[in-house]
mmCIF file of the N, C-alpha and C atoms, coordinates in Angstrom:
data_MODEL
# 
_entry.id   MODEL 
# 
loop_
_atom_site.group_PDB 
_atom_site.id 
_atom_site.type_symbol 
_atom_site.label_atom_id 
_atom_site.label_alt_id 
_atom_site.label_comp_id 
_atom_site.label_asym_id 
_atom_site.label_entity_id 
_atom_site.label_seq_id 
_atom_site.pdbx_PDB_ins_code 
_atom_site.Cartn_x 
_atom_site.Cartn_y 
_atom_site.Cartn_z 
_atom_site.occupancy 
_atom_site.B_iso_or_equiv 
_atom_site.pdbx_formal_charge 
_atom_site.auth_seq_id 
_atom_site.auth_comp_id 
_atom_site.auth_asym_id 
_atom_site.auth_atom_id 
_atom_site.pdbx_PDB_model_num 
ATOM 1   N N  . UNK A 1 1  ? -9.010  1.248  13.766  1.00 0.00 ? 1  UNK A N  1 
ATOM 2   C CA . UNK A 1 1  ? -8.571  2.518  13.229  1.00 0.00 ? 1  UNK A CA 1 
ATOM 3   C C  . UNK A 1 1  ? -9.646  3.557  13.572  1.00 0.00 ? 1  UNK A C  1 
ATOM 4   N N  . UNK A 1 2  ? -8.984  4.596  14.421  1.00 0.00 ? 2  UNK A N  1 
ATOM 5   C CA . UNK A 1 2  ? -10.129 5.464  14.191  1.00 0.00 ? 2  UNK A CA 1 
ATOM 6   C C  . UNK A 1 2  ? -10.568 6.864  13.356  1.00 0.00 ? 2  UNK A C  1 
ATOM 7   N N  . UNK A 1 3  ? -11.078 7.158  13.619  1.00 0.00 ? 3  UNK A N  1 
ATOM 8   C CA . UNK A 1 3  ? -12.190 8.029  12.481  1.00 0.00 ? 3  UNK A CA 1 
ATOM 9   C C  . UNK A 1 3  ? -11.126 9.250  11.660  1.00 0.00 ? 3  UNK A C  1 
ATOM 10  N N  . UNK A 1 4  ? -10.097 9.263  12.964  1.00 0.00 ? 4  UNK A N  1 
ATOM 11  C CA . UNK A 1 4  ? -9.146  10.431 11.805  1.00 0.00 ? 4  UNK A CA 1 
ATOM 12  C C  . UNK A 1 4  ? -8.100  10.089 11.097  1.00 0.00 ? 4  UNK A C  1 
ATOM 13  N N  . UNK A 1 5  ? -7.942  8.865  11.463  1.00 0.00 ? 5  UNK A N  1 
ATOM 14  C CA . UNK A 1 5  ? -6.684  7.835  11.034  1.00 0.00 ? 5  UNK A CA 1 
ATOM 15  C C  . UNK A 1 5  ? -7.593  7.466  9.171   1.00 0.00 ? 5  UNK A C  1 
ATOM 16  N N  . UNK A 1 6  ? -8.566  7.322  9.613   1.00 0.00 ? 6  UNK A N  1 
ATOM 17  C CA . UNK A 1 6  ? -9.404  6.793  8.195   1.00 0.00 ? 6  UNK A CA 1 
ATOM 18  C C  . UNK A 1 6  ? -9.631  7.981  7.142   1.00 0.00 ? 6  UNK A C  1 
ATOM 19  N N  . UNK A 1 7  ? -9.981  8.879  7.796   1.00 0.00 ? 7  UNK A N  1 
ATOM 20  C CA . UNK A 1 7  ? -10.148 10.124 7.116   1.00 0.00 ? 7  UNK A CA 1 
ATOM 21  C C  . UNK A 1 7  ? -8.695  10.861 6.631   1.00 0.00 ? 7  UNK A C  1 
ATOM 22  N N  . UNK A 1 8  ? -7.616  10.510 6.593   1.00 0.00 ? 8  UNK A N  1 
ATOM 23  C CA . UNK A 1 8  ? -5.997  11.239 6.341   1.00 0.00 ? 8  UNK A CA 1 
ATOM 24  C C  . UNK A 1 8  ? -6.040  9.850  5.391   1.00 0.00 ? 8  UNK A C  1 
ATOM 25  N N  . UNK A 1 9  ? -6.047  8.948  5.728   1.00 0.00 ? 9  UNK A N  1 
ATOM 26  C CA . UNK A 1 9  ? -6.241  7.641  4.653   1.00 0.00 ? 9  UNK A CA 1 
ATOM 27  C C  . UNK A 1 9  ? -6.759  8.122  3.410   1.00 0.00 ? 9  UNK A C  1 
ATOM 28  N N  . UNK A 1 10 ? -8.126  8.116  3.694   1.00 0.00 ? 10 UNK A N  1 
ATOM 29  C CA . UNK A 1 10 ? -9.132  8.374  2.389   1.00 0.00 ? 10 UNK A CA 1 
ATOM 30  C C  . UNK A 1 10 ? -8.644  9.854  1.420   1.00 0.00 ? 10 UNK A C  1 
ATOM 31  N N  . UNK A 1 11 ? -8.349  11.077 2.592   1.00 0.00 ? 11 UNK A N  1 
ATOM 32  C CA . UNK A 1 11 ? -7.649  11.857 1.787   1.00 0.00 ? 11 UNK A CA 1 
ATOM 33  C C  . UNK A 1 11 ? -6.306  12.321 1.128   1.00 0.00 ? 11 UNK A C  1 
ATOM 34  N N  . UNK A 1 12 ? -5.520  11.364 1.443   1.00 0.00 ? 12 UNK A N  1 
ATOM 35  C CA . UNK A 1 12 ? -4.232  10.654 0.886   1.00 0.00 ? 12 UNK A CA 1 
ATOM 36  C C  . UNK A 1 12 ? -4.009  9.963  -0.318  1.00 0.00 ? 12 UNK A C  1 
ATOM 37  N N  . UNK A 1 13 ? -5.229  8.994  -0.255  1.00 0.00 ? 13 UNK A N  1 
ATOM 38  C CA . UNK A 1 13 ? -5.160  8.189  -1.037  1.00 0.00 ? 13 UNK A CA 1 
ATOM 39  C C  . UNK A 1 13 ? -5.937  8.906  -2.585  1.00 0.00 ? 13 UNK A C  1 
ATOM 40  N N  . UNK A 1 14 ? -7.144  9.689  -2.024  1.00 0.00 ? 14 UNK A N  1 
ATOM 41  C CA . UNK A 1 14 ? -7.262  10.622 -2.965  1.00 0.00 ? 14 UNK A CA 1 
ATOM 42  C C  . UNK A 1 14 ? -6.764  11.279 -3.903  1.00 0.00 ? 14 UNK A C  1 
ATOM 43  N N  . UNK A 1 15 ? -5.915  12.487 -2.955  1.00 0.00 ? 15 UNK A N  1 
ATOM 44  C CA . UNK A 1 15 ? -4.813  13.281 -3.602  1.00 0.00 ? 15 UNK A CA 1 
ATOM 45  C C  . UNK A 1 15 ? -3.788  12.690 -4.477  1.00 0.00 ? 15 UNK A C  1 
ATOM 46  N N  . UNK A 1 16 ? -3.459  11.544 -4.515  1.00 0.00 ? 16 UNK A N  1 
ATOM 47  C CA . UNK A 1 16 ? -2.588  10.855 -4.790  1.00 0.00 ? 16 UNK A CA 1 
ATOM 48  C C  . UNK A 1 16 ? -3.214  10.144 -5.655  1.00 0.00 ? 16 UNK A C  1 
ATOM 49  N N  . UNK A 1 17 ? -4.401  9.683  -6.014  1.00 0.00 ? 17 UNK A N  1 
ATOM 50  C CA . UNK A 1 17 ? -4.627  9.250  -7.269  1.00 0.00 ? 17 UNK A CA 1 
ATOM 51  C C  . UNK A 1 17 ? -5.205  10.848 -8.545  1.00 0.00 ? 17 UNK A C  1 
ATOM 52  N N  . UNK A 1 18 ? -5.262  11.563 -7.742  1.00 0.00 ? 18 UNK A N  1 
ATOM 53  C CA . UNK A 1 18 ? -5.498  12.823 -8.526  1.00 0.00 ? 18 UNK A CA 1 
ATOM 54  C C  . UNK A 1 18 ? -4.156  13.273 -9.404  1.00 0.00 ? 18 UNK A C  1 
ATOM 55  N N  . UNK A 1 19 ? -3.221  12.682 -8.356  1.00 0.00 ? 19 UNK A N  1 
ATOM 56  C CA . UNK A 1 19 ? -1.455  13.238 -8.717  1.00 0.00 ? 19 UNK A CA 1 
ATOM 57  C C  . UNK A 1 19 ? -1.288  12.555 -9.988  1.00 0.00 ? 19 UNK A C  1 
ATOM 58  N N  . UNK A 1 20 ? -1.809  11.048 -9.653  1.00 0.00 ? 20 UNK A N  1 
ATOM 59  C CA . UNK A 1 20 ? -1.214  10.236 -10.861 1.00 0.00 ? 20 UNK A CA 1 
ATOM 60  C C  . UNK A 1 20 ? -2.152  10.369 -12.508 1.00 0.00 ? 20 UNK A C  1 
ATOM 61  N N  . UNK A 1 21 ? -3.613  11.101 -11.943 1.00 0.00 ? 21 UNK A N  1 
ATOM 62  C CA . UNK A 1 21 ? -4.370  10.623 -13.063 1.00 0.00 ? 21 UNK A CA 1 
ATOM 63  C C  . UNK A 1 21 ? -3.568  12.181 -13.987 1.00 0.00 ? 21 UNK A C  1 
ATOM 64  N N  . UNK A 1 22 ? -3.174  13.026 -13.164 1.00 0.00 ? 22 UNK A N  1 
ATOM 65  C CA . UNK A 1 22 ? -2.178  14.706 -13.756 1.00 0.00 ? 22 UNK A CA 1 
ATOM 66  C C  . UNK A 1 22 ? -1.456  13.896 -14.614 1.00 0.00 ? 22 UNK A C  1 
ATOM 67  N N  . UNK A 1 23 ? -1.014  12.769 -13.775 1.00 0.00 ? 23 UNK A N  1 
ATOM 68  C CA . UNK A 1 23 ? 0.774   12.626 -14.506 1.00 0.00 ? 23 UNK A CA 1 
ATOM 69  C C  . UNK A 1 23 ? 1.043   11.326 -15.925 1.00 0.00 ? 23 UNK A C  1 
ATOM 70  N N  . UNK A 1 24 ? -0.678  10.897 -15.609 1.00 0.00 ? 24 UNK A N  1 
ATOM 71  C CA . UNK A 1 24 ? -1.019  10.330 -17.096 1.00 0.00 ? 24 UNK A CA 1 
ATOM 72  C C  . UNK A 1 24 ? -1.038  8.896  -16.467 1.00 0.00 ? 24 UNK A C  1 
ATOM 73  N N  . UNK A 1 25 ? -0.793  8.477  -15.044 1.00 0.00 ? 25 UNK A N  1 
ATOM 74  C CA . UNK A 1 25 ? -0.631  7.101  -14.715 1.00 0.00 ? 25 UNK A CA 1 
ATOM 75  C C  . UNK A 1 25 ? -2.289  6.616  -14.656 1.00 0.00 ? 25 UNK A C  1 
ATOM 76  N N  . UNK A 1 26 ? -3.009  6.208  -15.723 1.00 0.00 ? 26 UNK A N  1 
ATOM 77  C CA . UNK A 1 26 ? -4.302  6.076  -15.637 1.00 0.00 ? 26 UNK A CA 1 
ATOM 78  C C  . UNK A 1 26 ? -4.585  4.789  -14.759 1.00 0.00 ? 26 UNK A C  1 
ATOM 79  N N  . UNK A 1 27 ? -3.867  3.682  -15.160 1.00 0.00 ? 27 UNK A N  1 
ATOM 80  C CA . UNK A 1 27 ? -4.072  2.180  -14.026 1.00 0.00 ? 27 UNK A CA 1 
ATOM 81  C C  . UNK A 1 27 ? -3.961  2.838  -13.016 1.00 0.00 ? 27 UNK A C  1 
ATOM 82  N N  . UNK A 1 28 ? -2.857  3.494  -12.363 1.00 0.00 ? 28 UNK A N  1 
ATOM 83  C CA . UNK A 1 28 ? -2.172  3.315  -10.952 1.00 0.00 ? 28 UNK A CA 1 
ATOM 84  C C  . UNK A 1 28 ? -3.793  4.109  -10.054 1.00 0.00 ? 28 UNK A C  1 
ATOM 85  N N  . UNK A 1 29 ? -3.829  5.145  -10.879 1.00 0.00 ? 29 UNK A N  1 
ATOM 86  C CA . UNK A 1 29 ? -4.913  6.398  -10.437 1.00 0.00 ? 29 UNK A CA 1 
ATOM 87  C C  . UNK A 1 29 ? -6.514  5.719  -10.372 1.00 0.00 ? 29 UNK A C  1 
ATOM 88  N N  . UNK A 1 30 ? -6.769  4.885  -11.161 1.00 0.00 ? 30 UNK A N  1 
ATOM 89  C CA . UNK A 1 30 ? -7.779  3.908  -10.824 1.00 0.00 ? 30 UNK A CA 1 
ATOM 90  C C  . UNK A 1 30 ? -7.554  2.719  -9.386  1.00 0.00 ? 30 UNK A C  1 
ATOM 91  N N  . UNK A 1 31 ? -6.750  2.039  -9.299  1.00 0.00 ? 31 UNK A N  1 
ATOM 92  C CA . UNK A 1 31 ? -6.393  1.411  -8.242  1.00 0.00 ? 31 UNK A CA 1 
ATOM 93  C C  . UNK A 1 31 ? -6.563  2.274  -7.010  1.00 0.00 ? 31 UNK A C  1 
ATOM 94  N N  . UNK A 1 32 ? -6.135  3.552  -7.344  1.00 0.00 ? 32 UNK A N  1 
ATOM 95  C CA . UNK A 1 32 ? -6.144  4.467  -5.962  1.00 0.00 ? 32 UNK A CA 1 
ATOM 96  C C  . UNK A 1 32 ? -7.333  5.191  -5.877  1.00 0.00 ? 32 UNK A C  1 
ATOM 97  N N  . UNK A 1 33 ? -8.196  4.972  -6.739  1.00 0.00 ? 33 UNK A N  1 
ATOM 98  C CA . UNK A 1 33 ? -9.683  6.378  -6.463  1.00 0.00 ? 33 UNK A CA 1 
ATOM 99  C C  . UNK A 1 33 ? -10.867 4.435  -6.314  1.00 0.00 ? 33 UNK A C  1 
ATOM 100 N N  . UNK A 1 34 ? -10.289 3.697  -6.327  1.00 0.00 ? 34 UNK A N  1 
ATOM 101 C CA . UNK A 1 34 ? -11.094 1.891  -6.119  1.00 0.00 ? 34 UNK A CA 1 
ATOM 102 C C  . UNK A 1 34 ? -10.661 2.058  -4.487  1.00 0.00 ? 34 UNK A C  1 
ATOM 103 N N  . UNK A 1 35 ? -9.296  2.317  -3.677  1.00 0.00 ? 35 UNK A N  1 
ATOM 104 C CA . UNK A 1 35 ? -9.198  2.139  -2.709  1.00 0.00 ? 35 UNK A CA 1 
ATOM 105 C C  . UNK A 1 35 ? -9.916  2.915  -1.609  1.00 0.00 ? 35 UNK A C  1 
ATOM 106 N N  . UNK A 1 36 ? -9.811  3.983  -2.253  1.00 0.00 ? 36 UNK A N  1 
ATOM 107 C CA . UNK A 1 36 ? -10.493 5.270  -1.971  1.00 0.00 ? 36 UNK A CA 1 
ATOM 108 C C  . UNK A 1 36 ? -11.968 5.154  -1.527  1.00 0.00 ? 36 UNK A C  1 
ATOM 109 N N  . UNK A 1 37 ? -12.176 4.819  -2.755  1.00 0.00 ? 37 UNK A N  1 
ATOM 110 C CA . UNK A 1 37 ? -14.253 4.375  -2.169  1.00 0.00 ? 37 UNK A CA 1 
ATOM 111 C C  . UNK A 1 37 ? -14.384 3.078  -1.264  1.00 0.00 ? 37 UNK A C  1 
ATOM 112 N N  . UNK A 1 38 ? -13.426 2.126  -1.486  1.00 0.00 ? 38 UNK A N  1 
ATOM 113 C CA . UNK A 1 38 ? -13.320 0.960  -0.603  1.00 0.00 ? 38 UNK A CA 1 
ATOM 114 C C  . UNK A 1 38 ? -13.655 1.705  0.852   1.00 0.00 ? 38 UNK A C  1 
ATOM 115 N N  . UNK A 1 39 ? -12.114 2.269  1.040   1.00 0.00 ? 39 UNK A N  1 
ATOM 116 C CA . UNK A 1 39 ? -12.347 2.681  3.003   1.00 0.00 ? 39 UNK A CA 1 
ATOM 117 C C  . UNK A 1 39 ? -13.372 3.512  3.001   1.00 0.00 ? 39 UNK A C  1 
ATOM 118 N N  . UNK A 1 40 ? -13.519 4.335  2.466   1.00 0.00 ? 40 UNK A N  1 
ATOM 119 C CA . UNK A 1 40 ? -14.748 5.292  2.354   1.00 0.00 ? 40 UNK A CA 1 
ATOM 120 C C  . UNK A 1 40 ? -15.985 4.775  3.139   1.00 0.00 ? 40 UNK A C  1 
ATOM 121 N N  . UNK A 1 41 ? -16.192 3.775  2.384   1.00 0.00 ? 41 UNK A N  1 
ATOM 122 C CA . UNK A 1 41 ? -17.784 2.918  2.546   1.00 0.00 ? 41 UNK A CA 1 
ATOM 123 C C  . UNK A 1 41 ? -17.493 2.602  3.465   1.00 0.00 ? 41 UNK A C  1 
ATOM 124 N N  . UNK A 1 42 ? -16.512 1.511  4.141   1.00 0.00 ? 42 UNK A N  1 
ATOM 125 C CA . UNK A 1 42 ? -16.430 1.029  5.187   1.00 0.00 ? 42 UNK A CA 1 
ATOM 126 C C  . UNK A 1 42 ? -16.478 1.776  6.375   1.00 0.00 ? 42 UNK A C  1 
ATOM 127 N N  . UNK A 1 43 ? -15.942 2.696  6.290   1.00 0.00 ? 43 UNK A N  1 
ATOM 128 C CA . UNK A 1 43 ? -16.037 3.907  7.477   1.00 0.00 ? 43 UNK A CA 1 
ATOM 129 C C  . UNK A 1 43 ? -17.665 4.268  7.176   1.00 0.00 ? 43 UNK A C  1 
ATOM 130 N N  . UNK A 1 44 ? -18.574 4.736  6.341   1.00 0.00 ? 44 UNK A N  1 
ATOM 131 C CA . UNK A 1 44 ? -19.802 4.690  6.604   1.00 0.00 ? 44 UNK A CA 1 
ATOM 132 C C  . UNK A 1 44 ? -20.706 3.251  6.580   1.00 0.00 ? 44 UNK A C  1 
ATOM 133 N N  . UNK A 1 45 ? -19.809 2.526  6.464   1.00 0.00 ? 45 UNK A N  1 
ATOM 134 C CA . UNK A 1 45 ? -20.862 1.120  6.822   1.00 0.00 ? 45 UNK A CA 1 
ATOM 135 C C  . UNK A 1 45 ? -20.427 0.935  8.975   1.00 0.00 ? 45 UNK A C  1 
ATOM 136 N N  . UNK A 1 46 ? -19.182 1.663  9.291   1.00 0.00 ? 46 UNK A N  1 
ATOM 137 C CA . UNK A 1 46 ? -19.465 1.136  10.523  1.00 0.00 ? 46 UNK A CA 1 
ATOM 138 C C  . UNK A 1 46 ? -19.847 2.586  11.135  1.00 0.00 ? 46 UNK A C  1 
ATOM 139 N N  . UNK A 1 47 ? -20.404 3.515  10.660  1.00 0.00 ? 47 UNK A N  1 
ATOM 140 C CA . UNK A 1 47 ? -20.719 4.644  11.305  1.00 0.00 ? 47 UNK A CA 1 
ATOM 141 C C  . UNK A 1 47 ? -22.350 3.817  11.787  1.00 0.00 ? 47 UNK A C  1 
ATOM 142 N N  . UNK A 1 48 ? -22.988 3.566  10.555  1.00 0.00 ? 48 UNK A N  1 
ATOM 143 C CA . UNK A 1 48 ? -24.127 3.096  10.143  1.00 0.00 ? 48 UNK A CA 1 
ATOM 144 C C  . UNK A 1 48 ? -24.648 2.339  11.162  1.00 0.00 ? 48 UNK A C  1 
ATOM 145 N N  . UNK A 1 49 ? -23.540 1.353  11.678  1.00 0.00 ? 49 UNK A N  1 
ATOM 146 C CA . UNK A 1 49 ? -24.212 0.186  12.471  1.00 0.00 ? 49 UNK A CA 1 
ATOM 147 C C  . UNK A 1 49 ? -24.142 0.452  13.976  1.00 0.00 ? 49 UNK A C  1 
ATOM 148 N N  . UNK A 1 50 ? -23.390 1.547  13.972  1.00 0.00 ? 50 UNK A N  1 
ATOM 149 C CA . UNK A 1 50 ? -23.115 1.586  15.946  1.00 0.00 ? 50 UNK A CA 1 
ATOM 150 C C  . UNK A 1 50 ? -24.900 2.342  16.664  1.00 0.00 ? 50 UNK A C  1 
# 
């Protein structure tokens, strides 16, 4: 995946747990701001190593 494919990811997945934490879905909005930092890191863990 590359770098802009990850980055529309991360800010997708964002927005969208922002939507749910509005709409009171507190689990769902945690699952999605956990996925969030997941790819996050990973995209700076392989920036890190090249």
């Amino acid at each position: 995946m590359n770098e802009f494919k990850k980055d529309v990811l991360v800010g997708t997945l964002f927005i969208a747990g922002i939507w749910n934490f509005v709409s009171g879905l507190f689990v769902i909005s945690t699952v999605l701001f956990a996925a969030t930092s997941m790819f996050s890191n990973i995209s700076l863990n392989t920036q890190a190593s090249r």
